[in-house]
C-alpha positions as CSV (number, residue, x, y, z in Angstrom):
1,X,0.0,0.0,0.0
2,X,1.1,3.7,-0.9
3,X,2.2,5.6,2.0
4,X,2.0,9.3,2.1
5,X,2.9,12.1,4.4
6,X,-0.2,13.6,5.9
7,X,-0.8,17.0,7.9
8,X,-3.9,17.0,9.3
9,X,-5.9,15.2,11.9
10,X,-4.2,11.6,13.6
11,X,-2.3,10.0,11.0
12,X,-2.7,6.0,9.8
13,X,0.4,3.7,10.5
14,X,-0.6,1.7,7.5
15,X,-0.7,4.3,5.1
16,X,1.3,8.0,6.6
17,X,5.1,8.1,7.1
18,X,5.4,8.6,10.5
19,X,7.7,8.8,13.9
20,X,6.6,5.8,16.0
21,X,7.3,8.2,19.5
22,X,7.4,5.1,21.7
23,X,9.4,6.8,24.3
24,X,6.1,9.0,24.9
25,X,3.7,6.4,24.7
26,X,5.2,4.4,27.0
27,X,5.6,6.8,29.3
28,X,2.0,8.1,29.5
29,X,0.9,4.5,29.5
30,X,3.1,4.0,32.8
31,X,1.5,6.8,34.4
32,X,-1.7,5.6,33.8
33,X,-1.3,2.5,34.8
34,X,0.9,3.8,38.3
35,X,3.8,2.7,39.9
36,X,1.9,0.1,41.9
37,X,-1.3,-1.3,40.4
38,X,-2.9,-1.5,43.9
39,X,-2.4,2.3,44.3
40,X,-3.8,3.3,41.3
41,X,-2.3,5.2,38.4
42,X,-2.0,9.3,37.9
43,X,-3.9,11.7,36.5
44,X,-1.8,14.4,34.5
45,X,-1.9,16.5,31.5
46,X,-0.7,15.9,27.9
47,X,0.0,19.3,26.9
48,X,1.5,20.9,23.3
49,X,0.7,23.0,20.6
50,X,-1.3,22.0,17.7
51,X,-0.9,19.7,14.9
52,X,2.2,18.1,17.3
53,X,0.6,14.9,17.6
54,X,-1.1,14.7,21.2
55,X,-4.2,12.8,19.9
56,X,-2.4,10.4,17.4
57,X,0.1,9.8,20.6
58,X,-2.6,9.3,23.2
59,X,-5.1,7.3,21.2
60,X,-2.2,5.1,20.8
61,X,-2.1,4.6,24.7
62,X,-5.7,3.7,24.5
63,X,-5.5,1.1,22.1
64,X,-3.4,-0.4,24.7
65,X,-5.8,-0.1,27.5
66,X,-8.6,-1.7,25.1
67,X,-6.1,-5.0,25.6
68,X,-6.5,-4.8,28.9
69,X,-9.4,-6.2,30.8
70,X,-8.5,-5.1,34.4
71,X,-9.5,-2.0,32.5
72,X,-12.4,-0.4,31.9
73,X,-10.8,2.9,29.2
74,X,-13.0,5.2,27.8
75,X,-11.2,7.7,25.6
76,X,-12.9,10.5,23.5
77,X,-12.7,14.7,23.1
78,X,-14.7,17.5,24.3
79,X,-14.6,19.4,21.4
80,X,-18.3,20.1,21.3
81,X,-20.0,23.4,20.9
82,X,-21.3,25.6,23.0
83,X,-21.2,22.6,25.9
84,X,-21.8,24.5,29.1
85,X,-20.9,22.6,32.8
86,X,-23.7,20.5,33.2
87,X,-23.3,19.4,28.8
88,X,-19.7,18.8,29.9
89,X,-20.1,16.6,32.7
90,X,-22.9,14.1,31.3
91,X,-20.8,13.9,28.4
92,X,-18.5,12.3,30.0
93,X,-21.2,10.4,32.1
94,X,-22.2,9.3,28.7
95,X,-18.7,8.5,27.2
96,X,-18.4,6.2,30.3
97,X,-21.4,4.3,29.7
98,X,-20.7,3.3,26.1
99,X,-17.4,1.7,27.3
100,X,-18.6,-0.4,31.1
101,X,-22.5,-1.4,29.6
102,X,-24.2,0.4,32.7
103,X,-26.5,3.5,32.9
104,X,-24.8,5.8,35.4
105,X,-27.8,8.5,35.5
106,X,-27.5,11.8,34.0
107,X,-27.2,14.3,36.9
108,X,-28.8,17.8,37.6
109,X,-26.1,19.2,39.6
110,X,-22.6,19.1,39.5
111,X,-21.8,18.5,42.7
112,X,-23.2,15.0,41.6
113,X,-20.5,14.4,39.2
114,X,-18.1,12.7,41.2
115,X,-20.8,10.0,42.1
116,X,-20.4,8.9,38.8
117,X,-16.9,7.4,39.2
118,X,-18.7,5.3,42.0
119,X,-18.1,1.6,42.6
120,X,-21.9,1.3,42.8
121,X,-21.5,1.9,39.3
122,X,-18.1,0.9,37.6
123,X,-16.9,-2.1,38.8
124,X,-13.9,-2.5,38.0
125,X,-10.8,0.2,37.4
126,X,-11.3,3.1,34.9
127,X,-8.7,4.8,32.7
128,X,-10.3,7.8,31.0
129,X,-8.3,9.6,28.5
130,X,-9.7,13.1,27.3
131,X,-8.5,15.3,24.6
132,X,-10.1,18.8,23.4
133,X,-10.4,19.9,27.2
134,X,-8.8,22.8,26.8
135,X,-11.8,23.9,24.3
136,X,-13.9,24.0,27.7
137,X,-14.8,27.8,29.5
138,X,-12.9,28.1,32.3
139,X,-15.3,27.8,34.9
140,X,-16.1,24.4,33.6
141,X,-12.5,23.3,33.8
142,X,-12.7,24.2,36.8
143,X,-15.7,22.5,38.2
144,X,-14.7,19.5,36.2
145,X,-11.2,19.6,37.4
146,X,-12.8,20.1,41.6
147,X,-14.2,17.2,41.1
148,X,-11.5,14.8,39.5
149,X,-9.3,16.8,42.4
150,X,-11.6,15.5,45.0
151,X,-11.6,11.6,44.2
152,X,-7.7,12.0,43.7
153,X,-7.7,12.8,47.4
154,X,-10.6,10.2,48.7
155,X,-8.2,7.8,46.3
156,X,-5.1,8.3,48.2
157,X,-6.8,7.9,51.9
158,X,-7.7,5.0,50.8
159,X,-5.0,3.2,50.0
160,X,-4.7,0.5,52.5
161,X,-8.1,-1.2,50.6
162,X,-8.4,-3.4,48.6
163,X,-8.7,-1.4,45.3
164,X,-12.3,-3.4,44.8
165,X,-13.4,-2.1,47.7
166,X,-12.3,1.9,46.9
167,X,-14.8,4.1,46.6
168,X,-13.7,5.7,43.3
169,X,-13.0,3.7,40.3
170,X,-10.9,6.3,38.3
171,X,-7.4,5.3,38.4
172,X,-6.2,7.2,36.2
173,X,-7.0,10.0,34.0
174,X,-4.9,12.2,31.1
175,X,-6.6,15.8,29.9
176,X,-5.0,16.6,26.6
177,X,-5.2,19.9,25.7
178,X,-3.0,23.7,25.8
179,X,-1.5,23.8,29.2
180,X,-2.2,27.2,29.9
181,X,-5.3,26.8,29.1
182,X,-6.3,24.0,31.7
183,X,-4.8,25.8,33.9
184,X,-5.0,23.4,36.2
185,X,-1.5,22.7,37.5
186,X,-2.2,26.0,39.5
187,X,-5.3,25.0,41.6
188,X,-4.8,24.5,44.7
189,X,-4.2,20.8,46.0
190,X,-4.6,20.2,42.3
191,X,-3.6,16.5,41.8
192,X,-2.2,17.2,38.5
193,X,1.6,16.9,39.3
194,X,3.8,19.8,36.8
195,X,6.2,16.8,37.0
196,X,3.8,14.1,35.8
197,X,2.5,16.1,33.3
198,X,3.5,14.9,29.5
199,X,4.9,18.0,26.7
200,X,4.6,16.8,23.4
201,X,8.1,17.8,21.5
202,X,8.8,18.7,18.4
203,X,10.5,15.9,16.1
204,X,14.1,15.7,16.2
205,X,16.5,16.2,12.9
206,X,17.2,12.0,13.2
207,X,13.3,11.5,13.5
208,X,12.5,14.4,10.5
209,X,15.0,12.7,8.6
210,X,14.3,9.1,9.2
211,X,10.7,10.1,7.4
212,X,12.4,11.6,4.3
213,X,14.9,8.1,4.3
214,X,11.9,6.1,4.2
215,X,10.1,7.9,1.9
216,X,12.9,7.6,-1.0
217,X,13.2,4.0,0.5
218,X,9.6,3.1,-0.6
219,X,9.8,5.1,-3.8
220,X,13.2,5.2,-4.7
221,X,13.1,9.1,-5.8
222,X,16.0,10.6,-4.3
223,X,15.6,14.0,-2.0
224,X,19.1,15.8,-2.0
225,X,20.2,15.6,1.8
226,X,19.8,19.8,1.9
227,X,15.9,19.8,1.1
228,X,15.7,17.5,4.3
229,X,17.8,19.4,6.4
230,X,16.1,22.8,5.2
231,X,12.7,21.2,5.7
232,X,13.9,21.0,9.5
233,X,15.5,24.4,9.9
234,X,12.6,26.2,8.6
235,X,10.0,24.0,10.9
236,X,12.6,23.0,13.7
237,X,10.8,19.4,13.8
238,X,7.2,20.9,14.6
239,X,5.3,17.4,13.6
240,X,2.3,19.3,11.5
241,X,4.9,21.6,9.6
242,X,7.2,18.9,8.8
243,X,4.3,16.7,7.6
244,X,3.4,19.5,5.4
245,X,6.4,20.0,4.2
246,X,6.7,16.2,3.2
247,X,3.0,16.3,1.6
248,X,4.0,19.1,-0.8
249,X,7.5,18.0,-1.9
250,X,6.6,14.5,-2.5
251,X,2.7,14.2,-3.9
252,X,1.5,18.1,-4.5
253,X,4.3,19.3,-6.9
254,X,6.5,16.4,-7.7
255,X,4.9,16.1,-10.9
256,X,7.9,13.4,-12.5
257,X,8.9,11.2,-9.7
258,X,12.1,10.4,-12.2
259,X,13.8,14.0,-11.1
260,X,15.5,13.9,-7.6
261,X,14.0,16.3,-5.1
262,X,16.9,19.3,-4.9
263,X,16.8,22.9,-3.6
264,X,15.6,24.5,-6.6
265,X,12.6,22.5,-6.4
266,X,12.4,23.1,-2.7
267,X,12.8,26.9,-3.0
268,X,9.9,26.8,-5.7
269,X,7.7,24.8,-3.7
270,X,8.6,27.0,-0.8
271,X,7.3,29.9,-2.2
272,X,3.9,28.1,-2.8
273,X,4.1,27.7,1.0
274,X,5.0,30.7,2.2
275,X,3.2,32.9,-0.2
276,X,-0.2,31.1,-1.1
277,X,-1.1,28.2,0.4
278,X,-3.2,27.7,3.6
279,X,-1.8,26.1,6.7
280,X,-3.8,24.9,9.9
281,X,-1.3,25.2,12.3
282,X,0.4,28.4,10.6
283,X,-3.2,30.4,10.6
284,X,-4.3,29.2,14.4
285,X,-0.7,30.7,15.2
286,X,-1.2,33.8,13.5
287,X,-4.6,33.9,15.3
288,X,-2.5,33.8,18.9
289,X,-0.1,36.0,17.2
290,X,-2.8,38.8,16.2
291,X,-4.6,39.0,19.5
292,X,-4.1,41.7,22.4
293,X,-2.2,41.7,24.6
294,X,-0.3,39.0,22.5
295,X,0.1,41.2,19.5
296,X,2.7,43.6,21.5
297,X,5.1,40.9,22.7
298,X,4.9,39.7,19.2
299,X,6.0,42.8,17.8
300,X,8.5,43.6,20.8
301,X,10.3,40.2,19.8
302,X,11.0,41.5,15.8
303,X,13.0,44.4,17.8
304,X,16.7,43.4,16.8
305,X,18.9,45.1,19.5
306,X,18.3,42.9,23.0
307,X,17.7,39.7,23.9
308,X,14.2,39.4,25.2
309,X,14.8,36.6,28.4
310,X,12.4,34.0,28.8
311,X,9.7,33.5,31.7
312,X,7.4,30.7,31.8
313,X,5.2,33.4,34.6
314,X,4.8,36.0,32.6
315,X,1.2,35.6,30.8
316,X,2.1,36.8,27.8
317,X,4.8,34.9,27.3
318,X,3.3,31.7,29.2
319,X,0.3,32.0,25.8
320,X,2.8,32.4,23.8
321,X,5.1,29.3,24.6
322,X,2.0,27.1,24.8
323,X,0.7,28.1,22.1
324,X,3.7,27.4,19.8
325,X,4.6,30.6,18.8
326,X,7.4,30.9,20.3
327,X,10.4,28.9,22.5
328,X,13.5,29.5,24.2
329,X,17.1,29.1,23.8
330,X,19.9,28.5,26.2
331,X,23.0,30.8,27.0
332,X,24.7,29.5,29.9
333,X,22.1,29.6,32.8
334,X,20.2,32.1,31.0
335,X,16.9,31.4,28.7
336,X,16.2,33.7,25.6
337,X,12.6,34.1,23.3
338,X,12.6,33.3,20.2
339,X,10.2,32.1,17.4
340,X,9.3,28.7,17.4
341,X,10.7,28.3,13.7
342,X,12.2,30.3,11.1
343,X,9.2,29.6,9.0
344,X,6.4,30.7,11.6
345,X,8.9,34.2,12.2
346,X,8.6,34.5,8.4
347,X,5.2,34.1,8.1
348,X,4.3,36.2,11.0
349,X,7.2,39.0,10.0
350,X,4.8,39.1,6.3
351,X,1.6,38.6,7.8
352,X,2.4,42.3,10.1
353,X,4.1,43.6,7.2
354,X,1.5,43.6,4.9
355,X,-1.4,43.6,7.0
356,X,-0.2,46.9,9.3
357,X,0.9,48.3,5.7
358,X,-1.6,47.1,3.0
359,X,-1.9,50.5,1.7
360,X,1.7,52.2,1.2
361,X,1.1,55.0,-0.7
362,X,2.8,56.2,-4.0
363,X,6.5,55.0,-3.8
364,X,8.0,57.7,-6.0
365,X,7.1,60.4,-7.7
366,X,5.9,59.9,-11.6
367,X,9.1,61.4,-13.3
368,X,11.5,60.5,-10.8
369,X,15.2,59.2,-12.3
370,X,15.9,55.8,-11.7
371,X,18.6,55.3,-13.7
372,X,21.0,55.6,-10.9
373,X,18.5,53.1,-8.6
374,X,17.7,50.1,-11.0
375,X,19.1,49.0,-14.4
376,X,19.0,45.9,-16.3
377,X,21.4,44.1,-14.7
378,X,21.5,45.5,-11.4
379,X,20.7,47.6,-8.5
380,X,22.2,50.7,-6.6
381,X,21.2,49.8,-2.7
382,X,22.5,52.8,-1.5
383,X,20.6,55.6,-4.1
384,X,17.5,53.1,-3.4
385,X,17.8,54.0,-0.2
386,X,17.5,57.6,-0.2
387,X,14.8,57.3,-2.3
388,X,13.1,55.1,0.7
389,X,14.2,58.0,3.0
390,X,12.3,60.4,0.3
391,X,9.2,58.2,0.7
392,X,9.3,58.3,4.5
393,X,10.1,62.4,4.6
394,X,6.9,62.8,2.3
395,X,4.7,60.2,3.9
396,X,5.2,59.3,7.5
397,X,2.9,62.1,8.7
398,X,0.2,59.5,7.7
399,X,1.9,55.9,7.0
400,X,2.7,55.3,10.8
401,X,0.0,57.7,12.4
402,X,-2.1,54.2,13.6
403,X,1.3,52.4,13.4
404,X,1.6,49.8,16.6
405,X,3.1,51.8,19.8
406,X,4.9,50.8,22.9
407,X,3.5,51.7,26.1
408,X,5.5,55.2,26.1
409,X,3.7,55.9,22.8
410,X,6.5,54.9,20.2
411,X,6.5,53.1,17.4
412,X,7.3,49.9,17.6
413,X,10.9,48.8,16.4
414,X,9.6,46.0,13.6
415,X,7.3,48.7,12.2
416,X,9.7,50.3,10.0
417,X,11.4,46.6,9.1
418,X,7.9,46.1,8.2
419,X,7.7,49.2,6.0
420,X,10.8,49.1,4.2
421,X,10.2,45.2,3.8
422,X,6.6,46.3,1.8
423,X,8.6,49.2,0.3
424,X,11.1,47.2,-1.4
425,X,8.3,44.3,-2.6
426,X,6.3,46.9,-4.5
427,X,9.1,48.8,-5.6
428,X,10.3,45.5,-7.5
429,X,7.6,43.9,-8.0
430,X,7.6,41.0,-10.5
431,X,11.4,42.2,-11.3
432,X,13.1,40.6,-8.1
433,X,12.1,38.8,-4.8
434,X,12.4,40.4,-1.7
435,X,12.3,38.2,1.6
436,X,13.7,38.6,5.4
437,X,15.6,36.3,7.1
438,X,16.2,35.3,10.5
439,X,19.8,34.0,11.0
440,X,18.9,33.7,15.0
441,X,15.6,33.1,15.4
442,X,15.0,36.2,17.8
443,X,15.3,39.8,16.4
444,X,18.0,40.1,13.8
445,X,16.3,40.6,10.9
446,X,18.2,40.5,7.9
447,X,16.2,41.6,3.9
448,X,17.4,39.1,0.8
449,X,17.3,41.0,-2.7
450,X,17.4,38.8,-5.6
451,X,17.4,40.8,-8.6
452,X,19.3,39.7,-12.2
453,X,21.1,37.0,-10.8
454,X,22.6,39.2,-8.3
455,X,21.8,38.5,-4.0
456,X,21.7,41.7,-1.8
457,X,22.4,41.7,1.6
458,X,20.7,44.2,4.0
459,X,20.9,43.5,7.5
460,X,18.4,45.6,10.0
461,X,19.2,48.0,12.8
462,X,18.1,50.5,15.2
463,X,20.8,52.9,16.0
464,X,22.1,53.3,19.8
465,X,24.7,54.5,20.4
466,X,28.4,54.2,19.1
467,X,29.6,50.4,20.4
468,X,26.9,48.9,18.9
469,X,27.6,50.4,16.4
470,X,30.9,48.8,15.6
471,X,29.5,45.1,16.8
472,X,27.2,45.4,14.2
473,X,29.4,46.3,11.4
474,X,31.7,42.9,12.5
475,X,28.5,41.4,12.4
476,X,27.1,42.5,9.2
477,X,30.8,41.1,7.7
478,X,30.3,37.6,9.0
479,X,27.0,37.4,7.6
480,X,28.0,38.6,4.6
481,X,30.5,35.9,4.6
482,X,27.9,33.6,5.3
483,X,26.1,34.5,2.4
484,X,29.3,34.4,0.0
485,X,28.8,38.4,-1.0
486,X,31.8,40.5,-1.8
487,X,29.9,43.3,-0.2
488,X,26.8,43.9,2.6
489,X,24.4,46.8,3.9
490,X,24.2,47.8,7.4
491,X,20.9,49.7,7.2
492,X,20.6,51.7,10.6
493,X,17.3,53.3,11.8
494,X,17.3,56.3,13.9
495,X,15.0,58.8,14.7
496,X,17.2,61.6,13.6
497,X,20.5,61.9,12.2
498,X,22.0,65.8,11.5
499,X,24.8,65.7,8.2
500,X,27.8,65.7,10.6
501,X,26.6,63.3,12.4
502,X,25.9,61.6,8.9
503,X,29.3,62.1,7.6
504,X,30.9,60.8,10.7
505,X,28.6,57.3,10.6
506,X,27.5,56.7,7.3
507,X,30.9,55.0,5.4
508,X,32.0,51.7,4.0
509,X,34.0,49.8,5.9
510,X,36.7,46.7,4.8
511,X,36.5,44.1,7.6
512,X,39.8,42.8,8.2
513,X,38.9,39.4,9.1
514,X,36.6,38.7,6.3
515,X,37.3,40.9,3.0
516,X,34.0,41.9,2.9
517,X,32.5,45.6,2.4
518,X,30.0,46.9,4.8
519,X,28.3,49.6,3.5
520,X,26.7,51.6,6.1
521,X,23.1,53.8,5.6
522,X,21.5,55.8,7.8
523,X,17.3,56.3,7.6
524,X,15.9,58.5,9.9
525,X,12.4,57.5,11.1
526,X,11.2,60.9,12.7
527,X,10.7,64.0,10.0
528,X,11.5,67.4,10.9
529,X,9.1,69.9,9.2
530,X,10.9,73.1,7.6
């Protein structure tokens, strides 16, 4: 039978490439199950992201439990709508009959709930596995949750029966869902344990690559070794992403299965990704992404000067995480933001850019020379730029007047990246491609010109004062490096810059260590009038 890669919904062993994940199975079966049988198993949360594989990985653990007949199991989701506290809790009532062949009654009151995990009425033990809880209100976690908090307890002071004779048949219990929104490792005397609770990872490179290996394996069509390890820098292992990835490289555009699968083909197919195809998990993170008070620590993150460290207790951050826009990185003992993935930054970087600036105005005046900007074979970064500073002197009084603003009323940092970004699209058009890079995965953000065969290098900055100004020009060189250019541009915003000031800054510079010219610009974000 033909296997495929497949991106949406619980994939099929017999027909999907997958990552077995035993390690994870096993271990959430274990806690189910307990350290002692006798004492009955845990209950915990299977927390991650979406489209990472939770349900696929937990119905798994249930089809072992269905082996099982000390068991009763009863595994479904709560993804219902509109399902209120007393909805919630006779579903689950209901779930539980379909698996033990009883009629537990439907209750009135929720403080009636608990009854239904009765020996009176299950007879032997109960596993009950529930994903979609975090699509619950609140309050009904919360009632829900009280309840499963208080058999936990009656559970443990009874441990010297005979687990027959307990009065409480659930021994153990797993709520799949966003962590943060449970939000029940916080309530007090909760009995779900941070430490027992189960994060779903992203893939590693050996388990993203092992799918590609099988995949030419089965078909014998080659993929060139870079596609595979691009496909995991750009979605650093996220399961639905790489999945994606794999669906459109290998059935939607591999139209001769003769040709190997190399980086041309990878870019080409990239841009269909990127630019006009519709992604699950990509639009739910956008939706995070887009909303208040969510929207500014998004936008604070595209700032390119500081490190932004990491704290799991701030809120914002805390939604963030869950939600899998964004991680952390280590330095030392310290922990760092950044984007979950170099393809989520991109897509978030474009969908700001050209949502905040959708309208940009008229980019240069009818009759303005551009012989010196753009010719046949090549383009003038530097004379481009001052026509950008042209644009911004005759339109910022109304292109950032409903611009994104910090707290102390200024403009975000990534709203001119933004700007120029959309400046530079339009101003090219169907003549070049213009797209930003992330060589860290936090703020530096770095603008790719391809125009005639030629690659352009700009890499972004806000100006501040005078030794970060030198880092960034030994930066800028090792990038460039990177890149393979002869020469770079270090393009540094600043609200104001006076000519001497100009004269003094604004040169080009031969890094020693790397032969490579940095070419430095000035753009000044704040217009004087007169």
């Amino acid at each position: 039978m033909k296997r495929t890669f497949s991106s949406y919904g619980p994939i099929s062993i017999e027909t999907n490439y997958y990552v077995p994940r035993t390690d994870l199975i096993d271990r959430a079966y274990n806690q189910l199950i307990g350290n002692k049988f006798e004492e009955g198993g845990y209950y915990f949360t299977v927390w991650a992201p979406r489209q990472t594989g939770k349900s696929w990985i937990m119905n798994k653990v249930s089809s072992e439990f269905f082996h099982d007949d000390r068991f009763y199991t009863a595994s479904f989701s709560m993804q219902l709508p509109d399902i209120k506290i007393l909805g919630a809790a006779n579903h689950i009532i209901y779930q539980i009959n379909r698996v033990i062949g009883r009629e537990i009654p439907r209750i009135d009151n929720i403080d009636q709930f608990q009854n239904a995990f009765k020996r009176e009425y299950i007879d032997k033990p109960l596993i009950l596995i529930i994903d979609e809880f975090d699509s619950l209100d609140e309050e009904t976690i919360n009632k829900i949750v009280s309840a499963f908090r208080n058999i936990h307890n009656e559970r443990k002071n009874e441990l010297a029966r005979n687990i027959s004779d307990m009065t409480y048949m659930l021994h153990g219990l797993a709520l799949i869902g966003v962590r943060s929104v449970l939000g029940i490792e916080n309530v007090k005397g909760s009995p779900f344990n941070v430490q027992r609770s189960i994060h779903i990872p992203n893939l590693t490179y050996s388990e993203t690559n092992e799918m590609f290996q099988w995949y030419q394996k089965d078909t014998n069509q080659k993929i060139d070794q870079e596609v595979i390890d691009k496909v995991y820098y750009e979605t650093k292992g996220q399961p639905g992403l790489v999945s994606w990835f794999g669906e459109l490289l290998t059935e939607t555009y591999n139209k001769d299965k003769n040709n190997s699968l190399d980086m041309e083909y990878f870019e080409y197919v990239y841009s269909y990704a990127s630019k006009v195809l519709p992604n699950n998990t990509i639009l739910n993170l956008i939706s995070k992404a887009k909303q208040e008070p969510y929207k500014e620590a998004v936008l604070e993150l595209f700032q390119c000067e500081e490190k932004v460290e990491f704290s799991f207790h701030d809120p914002n951050m805390n939604f963030l995480y869950m939600n899998g826009v964004i991680d952390f990185e280590e330095e030392g003992i310290k922990k760092y933001v950044r984007f979950s993935a170099p393809f989520v930054q991109k897509t978030l970087f474009d969908y700001f850019a050209s949502t905040i600036f959708s309208y940009t105005g008229v980019l240069l005046p009818p009759f303005e020379p551009l012989d010196n900007v753009i010719t046949e074979k090549s383009l003038n970064i530097p004379n481009l730029m001052k026509l950008y500073q042209k644009y911004l002197i005759k339109n910022s009084h109304w292109l950032f007047k409903d611009a994104p603003k910090r707290k102390d009323l200024r403009i975000f940092e990534a709203i001119y990246h933004f700007n120029l970004f959309m400046y530079l699209s339009k101003f090219l058009q169907r003549r070049g491609t213009v797209n930003p890079e992330f060589p860290t995965g936090n703020g530096k953000i770095d603008i790719l010109i391809n125009y005639k065969d030629n690659l352009y290098g700009l890499e972004l900055k806000n100006f501040s004062d005078e030794f970060a100004y030198k880092n960034s020009i030994a930066q800028a060189a090792k990038y460039g490096s990177q890149l393979k250019l002869k020469e770079i541009y270090l393009i540094f915003f600043v609200d104001f810059i006076d000519d001497k000031s100009r004269e003094k800054f604004e040169k080009k510079f031969i890094d020693k260590g790397t032969n490579i010219d940095v070419v430095v610009i000035f753009i000044s974000t704040i217009i004087k009038s007169g």
